[in-house]
N, C-alpha and C positions, 0 to 999 in steps of 0.2 A: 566677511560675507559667509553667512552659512553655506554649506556643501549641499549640493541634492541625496539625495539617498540613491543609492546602486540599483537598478535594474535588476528583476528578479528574473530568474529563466527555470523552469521547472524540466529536470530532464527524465520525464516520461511522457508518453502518449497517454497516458490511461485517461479519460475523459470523467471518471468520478475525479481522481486528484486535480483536473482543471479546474471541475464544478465544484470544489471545496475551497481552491483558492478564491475563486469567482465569490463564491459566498463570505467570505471572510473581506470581499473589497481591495484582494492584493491582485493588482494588475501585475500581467507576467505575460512571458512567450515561453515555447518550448523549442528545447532543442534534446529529441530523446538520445539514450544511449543504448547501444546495438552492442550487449555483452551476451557471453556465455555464462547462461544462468544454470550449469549441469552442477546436482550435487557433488560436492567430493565428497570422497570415502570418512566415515568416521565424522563426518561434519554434524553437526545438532540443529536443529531446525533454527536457533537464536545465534548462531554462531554463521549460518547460512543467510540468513535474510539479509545481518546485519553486513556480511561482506557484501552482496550482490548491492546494497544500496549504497555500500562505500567506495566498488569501483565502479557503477552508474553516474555517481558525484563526479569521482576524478577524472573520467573520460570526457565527461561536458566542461567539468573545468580547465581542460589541458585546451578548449579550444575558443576560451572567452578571458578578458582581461581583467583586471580591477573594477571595473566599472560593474563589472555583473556578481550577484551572490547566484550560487546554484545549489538549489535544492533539488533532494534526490529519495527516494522511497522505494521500499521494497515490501512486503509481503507475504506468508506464507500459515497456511495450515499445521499444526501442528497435532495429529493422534497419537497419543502414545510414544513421543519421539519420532514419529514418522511423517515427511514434510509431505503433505498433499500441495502439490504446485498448481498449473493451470494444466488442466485436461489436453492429451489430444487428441482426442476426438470424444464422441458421444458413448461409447461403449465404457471408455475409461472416464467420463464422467458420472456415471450410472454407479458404477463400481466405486468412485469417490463417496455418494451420497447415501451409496445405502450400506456404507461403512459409518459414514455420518448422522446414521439415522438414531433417535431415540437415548442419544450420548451427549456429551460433552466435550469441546475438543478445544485446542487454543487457538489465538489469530496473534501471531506476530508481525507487528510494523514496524521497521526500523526506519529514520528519516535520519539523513546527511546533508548539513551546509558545506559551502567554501565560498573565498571571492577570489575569482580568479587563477586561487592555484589549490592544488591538493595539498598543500604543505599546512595550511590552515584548514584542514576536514573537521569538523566535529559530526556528531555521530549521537543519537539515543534512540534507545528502542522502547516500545510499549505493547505492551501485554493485555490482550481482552479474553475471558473464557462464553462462549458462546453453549447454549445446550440446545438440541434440537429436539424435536414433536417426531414421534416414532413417523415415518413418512411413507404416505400410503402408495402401494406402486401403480395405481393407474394417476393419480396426482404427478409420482415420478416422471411419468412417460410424457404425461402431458407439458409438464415444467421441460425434460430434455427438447421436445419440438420445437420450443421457443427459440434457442440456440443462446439463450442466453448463458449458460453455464462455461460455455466454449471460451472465452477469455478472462475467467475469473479463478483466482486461487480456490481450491478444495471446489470449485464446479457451483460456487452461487455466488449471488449479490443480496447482501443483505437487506440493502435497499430497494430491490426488485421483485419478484416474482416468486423469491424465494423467501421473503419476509413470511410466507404461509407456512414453512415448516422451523420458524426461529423461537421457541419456546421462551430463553430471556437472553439477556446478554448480562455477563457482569464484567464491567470496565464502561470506557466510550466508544458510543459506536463511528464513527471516524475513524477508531482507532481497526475494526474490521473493514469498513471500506477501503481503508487503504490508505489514511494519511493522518496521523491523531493530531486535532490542529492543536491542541494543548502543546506539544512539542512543537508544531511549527513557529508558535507565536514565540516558545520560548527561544528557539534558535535562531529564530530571523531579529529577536529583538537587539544583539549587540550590531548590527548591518542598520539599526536607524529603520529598520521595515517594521511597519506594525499595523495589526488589520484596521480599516475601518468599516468596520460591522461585528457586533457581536456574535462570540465563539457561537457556532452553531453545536 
C-alpha cells in the first residue's frame, strides 16, 4: 500500500509565502518561528538570509514529527553588501527607498526543507537583481502612508504598490517576494510533494 505523502507546514507568517503556496495548489499550515534575526558581525547578506532560514527550519522542525516536511524562507535586500532588512518604522523606510532609488540592488531568498528533524535540512538559495525608476518623493510619501513598506524586506513589495517604482527585474519574481517556487518544487520534490498548478 502506497504511503500518503507528509504534511507540509510552512514556518512563517508572511502571507505572500501562504499565497504562493496556495497558488502552486500545496495545501499546508503554518507554524512560524520566533528567531533572532540581528546581523552578526562580518556576516554577508548570502551568508545571513541563508542562516536565518536554516534556523527558522530547525526550530519548526524540533517541534513536529516525521509525518511533517517544513519549509522555511528567508529574505533580504542586498546594496552594495549591505543587508536592508524589514524597516522599523517609516523614517527608516524612507531612508531604505531612496537609497534604492534609480539603482540596482539584489534580493536574496534562501528556502530550507526537513522532515521532522534538522539532521536532514537542505538549504538553496536564489538570487534576483532588481533595478528601480529614479523615485519621486511626493510618490515616496504617498507610497510610505500606505504602511505598506512596514513589513517587507528593503521597505516594498513588489507585487504591491510599489510595482510603480520597479523598473525590471532580472531572475524570478517569486524569487523577490519571498519564496522562488522553482526551488520549492525542487526541494519539496524528494518529500513525494509536488504542486498541482503550474509554477506561477
Amino acid at each position: 500500500m502506497k504511503s500518503s505523502a507528509p504534511a507540509l507546514v510552512l514556518a512563517s507568517r508572511s502571507p505572500r509565502r501562504r499565497e504562493l503556496l496556495e497558488r502552486l495548489g500545496l495545501a499546508h499550515t503554518v507554524d512560524a518561528a520566533n528567531i533572532d534575526e540581528a546581523v552578526l558581525p562580518s556576516e554577508s547578506p548570502r551568508e545571513h538570509v541563508q542562516r536565518l532560514a536554516r534556523a527558522k527550519c530547525a526550530v519548526v522542525a524540533a517541534r513536529h514529527s516525521s509525518d511533517s516536511v517544513i519549509i522555511a524562507a528567508d529574505t533580504t535586500v542586498d546594496v552594495d553588501g549591505e543587508i536592508f532588512g524589514t524597516p522599523r518604522n517609516v523614517d527608516e523606510a524612507r531612508s531604505m527607498l531612496q537609497r534604492l532609488s534609480g539603482r540596482t540592488h539584489l534580493v536574496h531568498t534562501a528556502v530550507c526543507t526537513a522532515r521532522g528533524s534538522a539532521d536532514d535540512l537542505r538549504c538553496e538559495l536564489d538570487t534576483a537583481a532588481v533595478t528601480m525608476v529614479p523615485i519621486d518623493p511626493d510618490l515616496l510619501e504617498r507610497y510610505l502612508a500606505t504602511g505598506e513598506s512596514l513589513d517587507k524586506a528593503g521597505a516594498y513589495a513588489v507585487q504591491g504598490e510599489a510595482a510603480a517604482f520597479v523598473a525590471s527585474v532580472n531572475g524570478h519574481i517569486t524569487t523577490v517576494i519571498g519564496l522562488p517556487v522553482r526551488l520549492v518544487e525542487r526541494l519539496l520534490a524528494p518529500f513525494g510533494l509536488s504542486p498541482a498548478r503550474v509554477t506561477p
